[in-house]
N, CA, C and O atoms as a Maestro MAE file, in Angstrom:
{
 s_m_m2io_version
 :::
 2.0.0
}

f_m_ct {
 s_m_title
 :::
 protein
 m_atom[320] {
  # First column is atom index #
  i_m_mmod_type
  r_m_x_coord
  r_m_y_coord
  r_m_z_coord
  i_m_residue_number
  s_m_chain_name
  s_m_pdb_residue_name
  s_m_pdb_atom_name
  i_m_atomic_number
  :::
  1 25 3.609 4.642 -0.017 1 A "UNK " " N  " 7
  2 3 3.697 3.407 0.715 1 A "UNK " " CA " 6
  3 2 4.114 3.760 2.133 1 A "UNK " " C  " 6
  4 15 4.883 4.693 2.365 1 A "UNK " " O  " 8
  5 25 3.587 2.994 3.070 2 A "UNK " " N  " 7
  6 3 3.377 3.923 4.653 2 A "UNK " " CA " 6
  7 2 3.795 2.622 5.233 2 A "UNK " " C  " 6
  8 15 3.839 1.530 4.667 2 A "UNK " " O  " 8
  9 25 4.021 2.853 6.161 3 A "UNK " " N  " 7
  10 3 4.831 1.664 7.348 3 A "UNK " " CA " 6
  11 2 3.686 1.561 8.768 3 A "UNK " " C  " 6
  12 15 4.103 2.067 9.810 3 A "UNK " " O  " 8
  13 25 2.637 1.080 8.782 4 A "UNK " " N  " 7
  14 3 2.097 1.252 10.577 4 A "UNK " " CA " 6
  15 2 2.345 0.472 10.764 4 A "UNK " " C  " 6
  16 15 1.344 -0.207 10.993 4 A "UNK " " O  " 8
  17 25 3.705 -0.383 10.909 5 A "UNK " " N  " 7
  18 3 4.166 -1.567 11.777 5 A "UNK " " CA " 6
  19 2 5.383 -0.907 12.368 5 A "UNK " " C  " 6
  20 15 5.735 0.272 12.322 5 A "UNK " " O  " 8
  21 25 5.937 -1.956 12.935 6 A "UNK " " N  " 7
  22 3 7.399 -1.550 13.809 6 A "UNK " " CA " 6
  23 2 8.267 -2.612 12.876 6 A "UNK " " C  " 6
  24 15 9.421 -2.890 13.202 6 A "UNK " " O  " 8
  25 25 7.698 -3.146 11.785 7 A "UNK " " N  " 7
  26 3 9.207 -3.465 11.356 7 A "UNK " " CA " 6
  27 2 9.853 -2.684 10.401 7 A "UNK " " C  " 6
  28 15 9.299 -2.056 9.500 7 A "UNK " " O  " 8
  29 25 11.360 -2.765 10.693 8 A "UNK " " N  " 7
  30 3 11.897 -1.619 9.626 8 A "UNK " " CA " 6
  31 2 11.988 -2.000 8.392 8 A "UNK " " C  " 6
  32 15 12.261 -3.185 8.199 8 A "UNK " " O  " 8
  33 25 11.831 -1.304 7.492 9 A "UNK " " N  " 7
  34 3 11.840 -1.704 6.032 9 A "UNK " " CA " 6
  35 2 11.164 -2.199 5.128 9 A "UNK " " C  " 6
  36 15 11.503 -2.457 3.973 9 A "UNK " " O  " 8
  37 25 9.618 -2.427 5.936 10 A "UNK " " N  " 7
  38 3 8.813 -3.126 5.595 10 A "UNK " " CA " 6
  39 2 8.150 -2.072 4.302 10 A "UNK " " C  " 6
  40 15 7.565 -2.546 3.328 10 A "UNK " " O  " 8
  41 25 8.291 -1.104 4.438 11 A "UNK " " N  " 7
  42 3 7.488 -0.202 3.171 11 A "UNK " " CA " 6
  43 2 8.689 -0.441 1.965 11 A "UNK " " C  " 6
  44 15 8.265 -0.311 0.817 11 A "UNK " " O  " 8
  45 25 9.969 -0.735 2.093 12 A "UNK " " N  " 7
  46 3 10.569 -0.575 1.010 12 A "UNK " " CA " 6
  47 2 10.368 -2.093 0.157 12 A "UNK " " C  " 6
  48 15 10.671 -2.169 -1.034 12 A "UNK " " O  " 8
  49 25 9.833 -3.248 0.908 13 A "UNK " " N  " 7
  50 3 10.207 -4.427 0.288 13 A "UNK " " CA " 6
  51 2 8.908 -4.650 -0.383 13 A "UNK " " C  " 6
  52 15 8.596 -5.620 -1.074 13 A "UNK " " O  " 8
  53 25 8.100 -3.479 -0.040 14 A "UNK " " N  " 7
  54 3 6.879 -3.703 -0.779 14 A "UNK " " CA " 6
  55 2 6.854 -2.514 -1.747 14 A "UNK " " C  " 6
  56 15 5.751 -2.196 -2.190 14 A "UNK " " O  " 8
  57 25 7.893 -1.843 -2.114 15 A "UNK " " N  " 7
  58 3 7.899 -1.178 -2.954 15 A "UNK " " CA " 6
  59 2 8.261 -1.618 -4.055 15 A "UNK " " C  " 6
  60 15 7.861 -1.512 -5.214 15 A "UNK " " O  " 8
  61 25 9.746 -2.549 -3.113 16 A "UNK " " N  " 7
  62 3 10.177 -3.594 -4.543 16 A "UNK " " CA " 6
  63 2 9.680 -4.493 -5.308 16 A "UNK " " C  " 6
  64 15 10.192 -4.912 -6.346 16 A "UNK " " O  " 8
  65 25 8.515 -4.875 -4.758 17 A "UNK " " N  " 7
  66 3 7.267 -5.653 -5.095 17 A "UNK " " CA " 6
  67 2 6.666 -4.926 -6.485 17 A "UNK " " C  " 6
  68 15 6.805 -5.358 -7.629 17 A "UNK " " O  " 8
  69 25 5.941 -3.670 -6.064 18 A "UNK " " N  " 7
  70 3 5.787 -2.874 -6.527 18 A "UNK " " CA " 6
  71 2 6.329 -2.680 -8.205 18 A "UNK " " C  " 6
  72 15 5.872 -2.899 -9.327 18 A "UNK " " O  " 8
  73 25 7.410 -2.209 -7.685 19 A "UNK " " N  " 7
  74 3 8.140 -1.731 -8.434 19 A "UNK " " CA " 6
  75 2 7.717 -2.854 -10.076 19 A "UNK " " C  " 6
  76 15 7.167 -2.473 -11.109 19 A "UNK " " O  " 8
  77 25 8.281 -4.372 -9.695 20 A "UNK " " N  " 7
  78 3 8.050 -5.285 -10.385 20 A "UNK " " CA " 6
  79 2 6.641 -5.607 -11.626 20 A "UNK " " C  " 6
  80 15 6.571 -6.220 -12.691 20 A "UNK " " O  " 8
  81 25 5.773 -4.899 -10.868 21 A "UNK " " N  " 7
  82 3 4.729 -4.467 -11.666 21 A "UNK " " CA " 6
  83 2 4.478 -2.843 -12.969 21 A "UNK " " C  " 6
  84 15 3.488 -2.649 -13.675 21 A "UNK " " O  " 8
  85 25 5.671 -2.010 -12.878 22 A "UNK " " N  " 7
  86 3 6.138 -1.117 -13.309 22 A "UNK " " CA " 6
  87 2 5.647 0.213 -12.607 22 A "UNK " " C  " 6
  88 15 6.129 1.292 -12.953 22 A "UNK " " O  " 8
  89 25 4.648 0.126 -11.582 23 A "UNK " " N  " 7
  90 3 4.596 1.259 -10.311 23 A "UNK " " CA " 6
  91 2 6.187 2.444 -10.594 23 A "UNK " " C  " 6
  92 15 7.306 1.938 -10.676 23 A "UNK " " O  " 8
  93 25 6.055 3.404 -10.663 24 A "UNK " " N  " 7
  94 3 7.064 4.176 -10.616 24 A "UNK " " CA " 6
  95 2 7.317 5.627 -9.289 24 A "UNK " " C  " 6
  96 15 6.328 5.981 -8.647 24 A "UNK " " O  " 8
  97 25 8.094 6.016 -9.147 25 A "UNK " " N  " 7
  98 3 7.594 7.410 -8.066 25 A "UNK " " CA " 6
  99 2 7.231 6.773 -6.778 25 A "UNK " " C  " 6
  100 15 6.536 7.402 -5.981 25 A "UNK " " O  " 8
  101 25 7.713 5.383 -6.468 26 A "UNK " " N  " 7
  102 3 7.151 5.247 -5.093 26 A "UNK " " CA " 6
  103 2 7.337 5.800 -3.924 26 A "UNK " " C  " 6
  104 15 8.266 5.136 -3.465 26 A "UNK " " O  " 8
  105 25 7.067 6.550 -3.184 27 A "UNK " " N  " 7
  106 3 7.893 7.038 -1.582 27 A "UNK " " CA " 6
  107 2 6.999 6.315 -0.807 27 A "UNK " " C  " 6
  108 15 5.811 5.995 -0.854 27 A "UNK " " O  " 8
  109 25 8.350 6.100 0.219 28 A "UNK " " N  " 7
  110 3 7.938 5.779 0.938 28 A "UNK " " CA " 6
  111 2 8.164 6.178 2.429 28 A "UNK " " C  " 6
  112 15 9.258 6.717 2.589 28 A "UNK " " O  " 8
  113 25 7.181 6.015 3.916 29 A "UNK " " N  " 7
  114 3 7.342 6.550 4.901 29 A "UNK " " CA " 6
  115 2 6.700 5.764 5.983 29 A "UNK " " C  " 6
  116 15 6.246 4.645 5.744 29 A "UNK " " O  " 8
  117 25 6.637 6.351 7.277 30 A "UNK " " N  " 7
  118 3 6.218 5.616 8.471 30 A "UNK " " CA " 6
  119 2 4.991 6.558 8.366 30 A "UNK " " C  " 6
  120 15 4.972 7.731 7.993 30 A "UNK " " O  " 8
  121 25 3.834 5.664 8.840 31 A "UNK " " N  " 7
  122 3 2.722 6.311 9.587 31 A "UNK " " CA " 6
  123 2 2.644 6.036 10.934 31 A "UNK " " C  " 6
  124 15 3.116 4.996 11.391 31 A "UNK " " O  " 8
  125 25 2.072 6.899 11.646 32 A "UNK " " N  " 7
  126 3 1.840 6.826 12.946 32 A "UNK " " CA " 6
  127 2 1.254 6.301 14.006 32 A "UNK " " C  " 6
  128 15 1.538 6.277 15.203 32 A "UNK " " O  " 8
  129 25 0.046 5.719 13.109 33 A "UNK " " N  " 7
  130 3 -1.618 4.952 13.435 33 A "UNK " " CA " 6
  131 2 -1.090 3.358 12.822 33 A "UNK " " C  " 6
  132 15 -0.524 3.025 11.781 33 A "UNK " " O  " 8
  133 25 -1.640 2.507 14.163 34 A "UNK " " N  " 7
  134 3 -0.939 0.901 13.691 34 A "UNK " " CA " 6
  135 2 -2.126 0.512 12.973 34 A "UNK " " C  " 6
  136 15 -3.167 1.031 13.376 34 A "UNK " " O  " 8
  137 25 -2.231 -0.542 11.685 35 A "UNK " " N  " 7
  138 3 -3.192 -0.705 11.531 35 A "UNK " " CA " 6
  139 2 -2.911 -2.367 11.476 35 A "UNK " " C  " 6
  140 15 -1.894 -3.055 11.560 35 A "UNK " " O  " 8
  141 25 -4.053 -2.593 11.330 36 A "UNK " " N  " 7
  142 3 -4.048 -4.569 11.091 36 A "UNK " " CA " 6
  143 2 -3.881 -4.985 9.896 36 A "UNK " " C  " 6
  144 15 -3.013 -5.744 9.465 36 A "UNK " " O  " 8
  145 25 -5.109 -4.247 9.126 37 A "UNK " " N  " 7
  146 3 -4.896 -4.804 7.858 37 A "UNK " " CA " 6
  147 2 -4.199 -3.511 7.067 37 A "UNK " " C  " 6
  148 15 -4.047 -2.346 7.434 37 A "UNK " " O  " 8
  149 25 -3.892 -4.090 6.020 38 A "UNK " " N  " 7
  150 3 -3.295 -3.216 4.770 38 A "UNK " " CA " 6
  151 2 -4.677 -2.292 4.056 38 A "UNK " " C  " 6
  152 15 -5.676 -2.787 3.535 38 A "UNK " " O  " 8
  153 25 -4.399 -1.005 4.207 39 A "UNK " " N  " 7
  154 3 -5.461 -0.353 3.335 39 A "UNK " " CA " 6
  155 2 -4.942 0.226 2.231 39 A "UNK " " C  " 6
  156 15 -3.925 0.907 2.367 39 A "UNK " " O  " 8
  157 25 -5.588 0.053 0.829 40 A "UNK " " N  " 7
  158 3 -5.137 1.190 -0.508 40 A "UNK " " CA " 6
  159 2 -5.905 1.829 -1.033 40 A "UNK " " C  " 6
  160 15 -6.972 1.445 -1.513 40 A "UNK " " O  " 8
  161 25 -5.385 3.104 -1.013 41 A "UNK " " N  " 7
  162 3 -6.654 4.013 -1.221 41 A "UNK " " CA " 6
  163 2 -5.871 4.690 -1.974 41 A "UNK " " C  " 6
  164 15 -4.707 5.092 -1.992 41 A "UNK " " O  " 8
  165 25 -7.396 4.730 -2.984 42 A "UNK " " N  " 7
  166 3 -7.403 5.587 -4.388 42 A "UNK " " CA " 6
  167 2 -8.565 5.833 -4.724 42 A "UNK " " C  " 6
  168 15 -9.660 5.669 -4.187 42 A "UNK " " O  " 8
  169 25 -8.125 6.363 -5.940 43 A "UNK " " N  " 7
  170 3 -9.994 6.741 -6.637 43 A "UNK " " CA " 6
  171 2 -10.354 5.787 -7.969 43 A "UNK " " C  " 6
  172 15 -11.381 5.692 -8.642 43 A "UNK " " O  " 8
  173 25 -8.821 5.008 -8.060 44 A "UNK " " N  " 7
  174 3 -8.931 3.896 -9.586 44 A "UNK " " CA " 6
  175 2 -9.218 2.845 -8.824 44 A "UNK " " C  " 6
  176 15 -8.245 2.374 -8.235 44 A "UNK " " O  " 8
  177 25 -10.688 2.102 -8.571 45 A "UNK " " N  " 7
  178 3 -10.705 0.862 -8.010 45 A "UNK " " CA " 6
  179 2 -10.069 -0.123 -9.019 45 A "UNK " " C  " 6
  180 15 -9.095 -0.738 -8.585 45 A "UNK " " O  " 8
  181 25 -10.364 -0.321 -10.000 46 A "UNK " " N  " 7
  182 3 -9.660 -1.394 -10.878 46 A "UNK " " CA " 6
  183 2 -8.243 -1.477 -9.973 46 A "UNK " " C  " 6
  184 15 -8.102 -2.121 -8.934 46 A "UNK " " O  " 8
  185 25 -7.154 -0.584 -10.703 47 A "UNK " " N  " 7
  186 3 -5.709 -0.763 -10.016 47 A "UNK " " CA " 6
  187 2 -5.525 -1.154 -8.615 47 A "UNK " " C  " 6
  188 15 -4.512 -1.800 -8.347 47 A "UNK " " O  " 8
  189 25 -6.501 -0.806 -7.513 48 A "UNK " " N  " 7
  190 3 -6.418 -1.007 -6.432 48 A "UNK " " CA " 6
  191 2 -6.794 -2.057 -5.894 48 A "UNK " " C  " 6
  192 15 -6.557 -2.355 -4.723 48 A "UNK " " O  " 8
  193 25 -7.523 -2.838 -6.824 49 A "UNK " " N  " 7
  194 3 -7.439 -4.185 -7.068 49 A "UNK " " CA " 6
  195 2 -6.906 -4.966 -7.177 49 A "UNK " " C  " 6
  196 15 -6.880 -6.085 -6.664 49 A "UNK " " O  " 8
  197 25 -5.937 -4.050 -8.493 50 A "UNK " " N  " 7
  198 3 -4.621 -5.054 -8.873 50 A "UNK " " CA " 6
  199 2 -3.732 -4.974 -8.614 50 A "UNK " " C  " 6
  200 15 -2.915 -5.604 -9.285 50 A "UNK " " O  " 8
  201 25 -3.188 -4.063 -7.342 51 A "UNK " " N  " 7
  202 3 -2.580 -4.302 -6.387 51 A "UNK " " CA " 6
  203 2 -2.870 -5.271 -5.458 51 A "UNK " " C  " 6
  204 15 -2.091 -6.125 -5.036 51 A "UNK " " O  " 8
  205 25 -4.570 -5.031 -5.011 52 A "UNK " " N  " 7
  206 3 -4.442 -5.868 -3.925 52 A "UNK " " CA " 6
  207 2 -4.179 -7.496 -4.350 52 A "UNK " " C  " 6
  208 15 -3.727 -8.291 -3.526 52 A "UNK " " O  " 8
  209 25 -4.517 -7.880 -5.722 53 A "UNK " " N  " 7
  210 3 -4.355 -9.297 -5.950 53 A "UNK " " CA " 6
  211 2 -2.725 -9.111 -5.824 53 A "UNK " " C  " 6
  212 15 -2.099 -9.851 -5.066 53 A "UNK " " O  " 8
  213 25 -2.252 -8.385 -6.376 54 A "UNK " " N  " 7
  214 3 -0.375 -9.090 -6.666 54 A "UNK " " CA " 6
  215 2 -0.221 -8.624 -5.414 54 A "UNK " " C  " 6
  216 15 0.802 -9.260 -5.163 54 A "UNK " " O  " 8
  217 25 -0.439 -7.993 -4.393 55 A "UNK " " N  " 7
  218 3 0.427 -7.959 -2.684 55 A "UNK " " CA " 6
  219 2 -0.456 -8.860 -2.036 55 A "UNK " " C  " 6
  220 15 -0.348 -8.497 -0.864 55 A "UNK " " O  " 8
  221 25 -1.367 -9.929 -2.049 56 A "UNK " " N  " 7
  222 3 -2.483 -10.965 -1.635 56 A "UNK " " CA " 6
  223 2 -2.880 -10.489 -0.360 56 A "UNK " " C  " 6
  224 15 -3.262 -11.408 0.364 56 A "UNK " " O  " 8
  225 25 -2.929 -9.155 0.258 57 A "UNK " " N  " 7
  226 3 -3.225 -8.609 1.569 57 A "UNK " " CA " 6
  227 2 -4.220 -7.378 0.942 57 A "UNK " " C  " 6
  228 15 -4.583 -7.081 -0.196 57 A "UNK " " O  " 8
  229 25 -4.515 -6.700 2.595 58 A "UNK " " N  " 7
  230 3 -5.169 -4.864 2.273 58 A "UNK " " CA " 6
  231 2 -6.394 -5.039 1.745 58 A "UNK " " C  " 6
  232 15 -6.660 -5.943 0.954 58 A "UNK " " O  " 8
  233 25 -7.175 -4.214 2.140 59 A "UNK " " N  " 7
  234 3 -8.375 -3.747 1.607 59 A "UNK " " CA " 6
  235 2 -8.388 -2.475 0.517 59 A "UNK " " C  " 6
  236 15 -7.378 -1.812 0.278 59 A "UNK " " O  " 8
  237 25 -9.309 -2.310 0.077 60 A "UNK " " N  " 7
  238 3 -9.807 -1.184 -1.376 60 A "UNK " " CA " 6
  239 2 -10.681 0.062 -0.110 60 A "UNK " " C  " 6
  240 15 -11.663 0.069 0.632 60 A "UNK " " O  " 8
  241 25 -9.633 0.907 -0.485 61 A "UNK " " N  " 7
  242 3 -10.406 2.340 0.193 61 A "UNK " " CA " 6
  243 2 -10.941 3.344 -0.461 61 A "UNK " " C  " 6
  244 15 -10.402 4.419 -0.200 61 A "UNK " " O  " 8
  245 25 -12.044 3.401 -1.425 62 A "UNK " " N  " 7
  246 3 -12.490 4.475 -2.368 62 A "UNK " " CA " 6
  247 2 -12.383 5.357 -2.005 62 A "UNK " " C  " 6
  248 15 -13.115 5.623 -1.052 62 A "UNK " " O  " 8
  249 25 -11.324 6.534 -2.530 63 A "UNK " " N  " 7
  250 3 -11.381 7.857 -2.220 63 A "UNK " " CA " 6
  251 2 -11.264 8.576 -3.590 63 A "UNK " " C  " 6
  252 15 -10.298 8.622 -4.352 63 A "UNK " " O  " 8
  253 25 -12.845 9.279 -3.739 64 A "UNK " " N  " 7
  254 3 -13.233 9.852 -5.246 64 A "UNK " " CA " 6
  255 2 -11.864 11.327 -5.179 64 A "UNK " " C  " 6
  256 15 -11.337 11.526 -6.273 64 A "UNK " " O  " 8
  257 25 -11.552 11.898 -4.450 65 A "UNK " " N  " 7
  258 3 -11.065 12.887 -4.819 65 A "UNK " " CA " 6
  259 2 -9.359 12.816 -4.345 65 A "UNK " " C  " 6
  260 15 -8.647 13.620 -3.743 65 A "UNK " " O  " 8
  261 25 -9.166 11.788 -4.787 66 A "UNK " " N  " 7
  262 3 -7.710 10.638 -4.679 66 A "UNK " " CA " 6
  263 2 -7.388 10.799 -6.269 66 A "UNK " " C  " 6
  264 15 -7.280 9.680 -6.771 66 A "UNK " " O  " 8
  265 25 -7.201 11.848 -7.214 67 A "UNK " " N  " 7
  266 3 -6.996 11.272 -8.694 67 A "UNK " " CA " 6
  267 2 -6.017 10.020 -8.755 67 A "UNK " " C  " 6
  268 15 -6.110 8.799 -8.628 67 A "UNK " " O  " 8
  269 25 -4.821 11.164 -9.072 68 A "UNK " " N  " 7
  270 3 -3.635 10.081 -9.521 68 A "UNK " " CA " 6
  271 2 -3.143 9.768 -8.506 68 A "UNK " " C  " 6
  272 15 -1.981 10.160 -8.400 68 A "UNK " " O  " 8
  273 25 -3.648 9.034 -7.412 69 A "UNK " " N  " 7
  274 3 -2.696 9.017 -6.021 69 A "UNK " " CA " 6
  275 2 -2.583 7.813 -5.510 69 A "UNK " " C  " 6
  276 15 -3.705 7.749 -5.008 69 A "UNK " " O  " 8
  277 25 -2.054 6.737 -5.234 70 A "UNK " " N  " 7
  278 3 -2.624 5.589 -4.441 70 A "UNK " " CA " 6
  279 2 -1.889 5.652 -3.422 70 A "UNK " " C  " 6
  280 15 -0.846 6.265 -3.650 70 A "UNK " " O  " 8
  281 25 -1.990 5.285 -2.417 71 A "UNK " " N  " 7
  282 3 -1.893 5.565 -1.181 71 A "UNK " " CA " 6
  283 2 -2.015 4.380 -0.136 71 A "UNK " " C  " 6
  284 15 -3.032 4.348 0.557 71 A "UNK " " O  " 8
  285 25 -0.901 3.260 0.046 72 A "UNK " " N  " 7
  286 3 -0.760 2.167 0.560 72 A "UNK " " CA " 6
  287 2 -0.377 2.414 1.949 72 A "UNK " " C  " 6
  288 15 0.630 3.123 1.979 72 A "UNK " " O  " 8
  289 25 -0.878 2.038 3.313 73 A "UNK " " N  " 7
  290 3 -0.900 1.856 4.482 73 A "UNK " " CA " 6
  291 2 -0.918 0.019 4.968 73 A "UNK " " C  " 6
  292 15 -1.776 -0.827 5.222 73 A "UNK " " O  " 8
  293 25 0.513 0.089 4.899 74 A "UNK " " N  " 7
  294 3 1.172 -1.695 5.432 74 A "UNK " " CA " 6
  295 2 0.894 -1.955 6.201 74 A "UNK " " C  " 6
  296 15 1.893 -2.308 6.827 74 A "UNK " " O  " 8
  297 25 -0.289 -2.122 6.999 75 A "UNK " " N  " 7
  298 3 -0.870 -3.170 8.357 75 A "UNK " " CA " 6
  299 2 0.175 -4.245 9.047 75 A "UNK " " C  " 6
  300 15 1.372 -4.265 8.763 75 A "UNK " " O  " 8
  301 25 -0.309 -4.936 9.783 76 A "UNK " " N  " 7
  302 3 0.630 -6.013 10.292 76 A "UNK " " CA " 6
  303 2 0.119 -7.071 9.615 76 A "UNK " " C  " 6
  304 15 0.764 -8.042 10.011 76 A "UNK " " O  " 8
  305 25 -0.765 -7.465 8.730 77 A "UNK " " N  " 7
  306 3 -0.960 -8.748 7.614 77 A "UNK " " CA " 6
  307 2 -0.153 -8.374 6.771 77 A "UNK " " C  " 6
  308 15 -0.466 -8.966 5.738 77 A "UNK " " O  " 8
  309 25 0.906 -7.594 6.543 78 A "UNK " " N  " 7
  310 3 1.599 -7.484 5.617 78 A "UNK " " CA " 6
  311 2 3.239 -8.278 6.022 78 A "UNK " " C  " 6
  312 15 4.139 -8.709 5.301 78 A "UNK " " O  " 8
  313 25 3.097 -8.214 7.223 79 A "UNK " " N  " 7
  314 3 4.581 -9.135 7.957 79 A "UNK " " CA " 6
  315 2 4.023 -10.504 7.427 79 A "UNK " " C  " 6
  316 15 2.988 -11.132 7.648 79 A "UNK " " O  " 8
  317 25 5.117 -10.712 6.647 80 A "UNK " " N  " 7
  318 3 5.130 -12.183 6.329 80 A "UNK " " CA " 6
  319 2 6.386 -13.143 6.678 80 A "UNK " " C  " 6
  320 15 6.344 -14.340 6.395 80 A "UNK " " O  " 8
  :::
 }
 m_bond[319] {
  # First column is bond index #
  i_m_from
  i_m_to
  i_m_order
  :::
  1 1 2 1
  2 2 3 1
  3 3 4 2
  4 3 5 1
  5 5 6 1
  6 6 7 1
  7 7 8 2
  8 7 9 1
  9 9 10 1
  10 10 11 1
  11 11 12 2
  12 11 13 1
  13 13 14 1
  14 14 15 1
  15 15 16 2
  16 15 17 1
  17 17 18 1
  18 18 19 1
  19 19 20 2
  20 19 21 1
  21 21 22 1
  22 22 23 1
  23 23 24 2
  24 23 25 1
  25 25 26 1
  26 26 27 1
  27 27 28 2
  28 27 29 1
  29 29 30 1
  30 30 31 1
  31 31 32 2
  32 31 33 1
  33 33 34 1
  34 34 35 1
  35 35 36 2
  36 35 37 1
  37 37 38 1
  38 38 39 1
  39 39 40 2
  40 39 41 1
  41 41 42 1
  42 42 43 1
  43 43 44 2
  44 43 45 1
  45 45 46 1
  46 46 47 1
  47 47 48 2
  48 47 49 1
  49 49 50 1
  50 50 51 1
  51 51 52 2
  52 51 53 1
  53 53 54 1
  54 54 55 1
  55 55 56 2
  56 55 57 1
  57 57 58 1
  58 58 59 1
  59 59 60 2
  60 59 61 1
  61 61 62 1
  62 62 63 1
  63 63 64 2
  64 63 65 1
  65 65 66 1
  66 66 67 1
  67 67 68 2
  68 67 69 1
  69 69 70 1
  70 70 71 1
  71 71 72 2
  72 71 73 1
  73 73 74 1
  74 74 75 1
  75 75 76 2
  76 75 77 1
  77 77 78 1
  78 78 79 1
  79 79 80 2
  80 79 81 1
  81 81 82 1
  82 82 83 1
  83 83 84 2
  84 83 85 1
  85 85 86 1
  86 86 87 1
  87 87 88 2
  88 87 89 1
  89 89 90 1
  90 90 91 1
  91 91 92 2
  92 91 93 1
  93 93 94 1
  94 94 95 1
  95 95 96 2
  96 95 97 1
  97 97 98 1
  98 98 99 1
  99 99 100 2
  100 99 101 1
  101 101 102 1
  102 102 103 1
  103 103 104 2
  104 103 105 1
  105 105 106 1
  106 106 107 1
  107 107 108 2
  108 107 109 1
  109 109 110 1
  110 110 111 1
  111 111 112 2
  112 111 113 1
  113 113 114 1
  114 114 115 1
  115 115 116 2
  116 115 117 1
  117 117 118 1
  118 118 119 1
  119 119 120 2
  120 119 121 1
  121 121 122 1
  122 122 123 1
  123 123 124 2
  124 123 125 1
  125 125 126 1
  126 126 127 1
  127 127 128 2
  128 127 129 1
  129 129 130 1
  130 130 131 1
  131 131 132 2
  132 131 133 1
  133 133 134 1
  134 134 135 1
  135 135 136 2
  136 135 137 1
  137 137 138 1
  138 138 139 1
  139 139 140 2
  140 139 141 1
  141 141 142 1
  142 142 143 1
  143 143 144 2
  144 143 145 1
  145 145 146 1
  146 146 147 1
  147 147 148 2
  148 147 149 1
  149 149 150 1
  150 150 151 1
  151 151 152 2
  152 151 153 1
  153 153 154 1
  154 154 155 1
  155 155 156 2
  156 155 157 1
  157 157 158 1
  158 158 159 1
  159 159 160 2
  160 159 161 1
  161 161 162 1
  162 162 163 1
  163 163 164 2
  164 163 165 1
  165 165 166 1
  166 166 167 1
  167 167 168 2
  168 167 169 1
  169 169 170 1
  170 170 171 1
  171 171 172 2
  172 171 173 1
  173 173 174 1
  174 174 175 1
  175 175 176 2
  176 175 177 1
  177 177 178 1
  178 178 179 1
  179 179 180 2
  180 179 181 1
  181 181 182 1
  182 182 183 1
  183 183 184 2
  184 183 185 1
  185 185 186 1
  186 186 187 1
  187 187 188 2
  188 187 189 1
  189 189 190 1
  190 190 191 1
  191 191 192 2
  192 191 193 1
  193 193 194 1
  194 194 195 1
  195 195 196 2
  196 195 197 1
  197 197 198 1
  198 198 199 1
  199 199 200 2
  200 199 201 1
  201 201 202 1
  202 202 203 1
  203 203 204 2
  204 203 205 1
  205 205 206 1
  206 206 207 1
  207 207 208 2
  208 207 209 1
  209 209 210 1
  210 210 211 1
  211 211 212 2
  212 211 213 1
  213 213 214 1
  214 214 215 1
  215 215 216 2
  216 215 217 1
  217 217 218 1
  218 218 219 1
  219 219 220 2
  220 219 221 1
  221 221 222 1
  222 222 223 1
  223 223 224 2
  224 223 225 1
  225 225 226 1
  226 226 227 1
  227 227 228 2
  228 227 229 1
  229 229 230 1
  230 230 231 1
  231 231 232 2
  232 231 233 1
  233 233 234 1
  234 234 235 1
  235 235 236 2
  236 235 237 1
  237 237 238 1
  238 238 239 1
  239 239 240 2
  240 239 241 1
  241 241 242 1
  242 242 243 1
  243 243 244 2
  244 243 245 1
  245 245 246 1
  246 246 247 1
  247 247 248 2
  248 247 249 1
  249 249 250 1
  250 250 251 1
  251 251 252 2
  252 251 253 1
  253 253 254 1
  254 254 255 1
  255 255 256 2
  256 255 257 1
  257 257 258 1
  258 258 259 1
  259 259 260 2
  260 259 261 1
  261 261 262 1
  262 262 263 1
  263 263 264 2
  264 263 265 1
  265 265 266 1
  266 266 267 1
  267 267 268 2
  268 267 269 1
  269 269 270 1
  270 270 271 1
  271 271 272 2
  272 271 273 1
  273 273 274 1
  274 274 275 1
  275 275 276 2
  276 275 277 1
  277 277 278 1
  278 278 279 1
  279 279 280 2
  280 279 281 1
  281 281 282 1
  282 282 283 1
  283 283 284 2
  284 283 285 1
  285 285 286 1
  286 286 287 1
  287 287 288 2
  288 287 289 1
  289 289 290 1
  290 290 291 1
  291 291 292 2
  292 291 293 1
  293 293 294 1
  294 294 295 1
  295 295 296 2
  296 295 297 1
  297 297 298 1
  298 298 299 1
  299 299 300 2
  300 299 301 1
  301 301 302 1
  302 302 303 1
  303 303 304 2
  304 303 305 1
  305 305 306 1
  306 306 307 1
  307 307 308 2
  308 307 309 1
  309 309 310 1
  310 310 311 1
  311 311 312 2
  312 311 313 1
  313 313 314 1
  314 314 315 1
  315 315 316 2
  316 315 317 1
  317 317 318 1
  318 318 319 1
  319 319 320 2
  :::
 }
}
C-alpha cells in the first residue's frame, strides 16, 4: 500500500480498511510519482476487483508476472 498523495497516513487508514477484509502482511510506504486515481496491481483480477469494490476508488492494473503480490498506489480519489 503506497501513499502518492501528501496526506500523511493515508496508506495506513487504508490498510485498516484492508485489514477488515482479512488482507494480512500489509506494508506500507510513500511513492514518489502523484497519481490521481488509485491503481491495484496484480495478476489475481478477481481480488483486485474485490478490492476495488470494498475501497469504491482505483483502477485494475493486470500484471501477469505479479503472482502473490498486490500492489496498491493511493491516488488523490482516495482523500475522502
Amino acid at each position: 500500500m503506497l501513499n502518492s498523495t501528501n496526506v500523511n497516513g493515508l496508506a495506513k487508514k487504508y490498510k485498516e480498511r484492508l485489514s477488515q477484509l482479512g488482507y494480512k502482511n500489509i506494508k506500507t510506504g510513500n511513492y514518489s510519482v502523484a497519481y490521481e486515481k488509485t491503481e491495484i496491481q496484480t495478476s489475481n483480477v478477481e481480488i483486485a476487483h474485490k478490492i476495488k469494490e470494498f475501497l469504491k476508488i482505483g483502477e485494475v492494473n493486470y500484471l501477469k508476472d505479479n503472482e502473490n503480490e498486490i500492489i496498491i498506489i493511493l491516488g488523490t480519489d482516495a482523500i475522502k
